[in-house]
N, C-alpha and C positions, 0 to 999 in steps of 0.2 A: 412809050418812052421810058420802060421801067431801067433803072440802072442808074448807073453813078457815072460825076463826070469830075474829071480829074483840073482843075482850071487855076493855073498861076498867071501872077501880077508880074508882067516882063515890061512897061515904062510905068515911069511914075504920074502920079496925078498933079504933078505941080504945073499951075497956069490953067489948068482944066476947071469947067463951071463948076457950081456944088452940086450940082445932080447927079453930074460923075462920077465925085468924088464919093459922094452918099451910097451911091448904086456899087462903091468896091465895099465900103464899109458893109453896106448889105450884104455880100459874097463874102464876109470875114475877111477879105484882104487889106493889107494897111503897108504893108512896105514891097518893095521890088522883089521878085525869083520865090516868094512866100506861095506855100501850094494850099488850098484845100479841098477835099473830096465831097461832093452837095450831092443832091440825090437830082437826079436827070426828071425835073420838070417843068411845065412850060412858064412856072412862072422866074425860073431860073435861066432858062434860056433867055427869055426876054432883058432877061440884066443883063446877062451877057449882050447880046446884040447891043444894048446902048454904049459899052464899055469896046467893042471888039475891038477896036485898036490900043486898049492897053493891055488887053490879058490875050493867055493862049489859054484854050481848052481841048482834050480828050478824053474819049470814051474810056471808063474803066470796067473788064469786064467781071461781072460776080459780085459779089459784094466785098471790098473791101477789110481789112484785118486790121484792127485797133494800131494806132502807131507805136511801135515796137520802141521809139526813139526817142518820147513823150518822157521827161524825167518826171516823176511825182515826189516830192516830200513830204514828209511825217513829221506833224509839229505833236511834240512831246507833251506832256502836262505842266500845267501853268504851274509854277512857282507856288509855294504857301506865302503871304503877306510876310509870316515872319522872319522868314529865311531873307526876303528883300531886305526888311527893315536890318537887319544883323551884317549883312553887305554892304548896306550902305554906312553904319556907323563905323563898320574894320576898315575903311578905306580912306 
């Protein structure tokens, strides 16, 4: 079962028991059409199998490439105390 399997959240969990629900949050899924890539093993499949009728799953073949579309920010350096203090008296 080496590989990846490509598995989106296509109903939602609402009115479904907690173990459902638990079992998506396991799978990092949390909202509707949300996709993510797990690696093809049998304790992954077995989530799936509890959840089948809310999620789709396919095979992805190779190993997957970093998401291209994943925005990251760059938090800049903290402020010196004194420049705060000088900001908040000009204002």
């Amino acid at each position: 079962m080496a590989g990846f399997l490509k598995v989106e959240m296509i109903h939602s969990a609402i009115a479904r028991d907690q173990r459902q629900k638990d079992t998506l949050r396991g799978l990092g899924l949390r909202r509707r059409h949300q996709q993510r890539i797990l690696e093809d093993t049998p304790a992954i499949r077995g989530m799936i199998r509890k959840v089948f009728d809310l999620v789709r799953f396919e095979p992805v073949a190779g190993k997957p490439a970093q998401a291209e579309a994943v925005v990251t920010y760059k938090l800049g350096p903290k402020p010196d105390a004194a420049q705060v203090q000088v900001s908040k008296t000009q204002a």
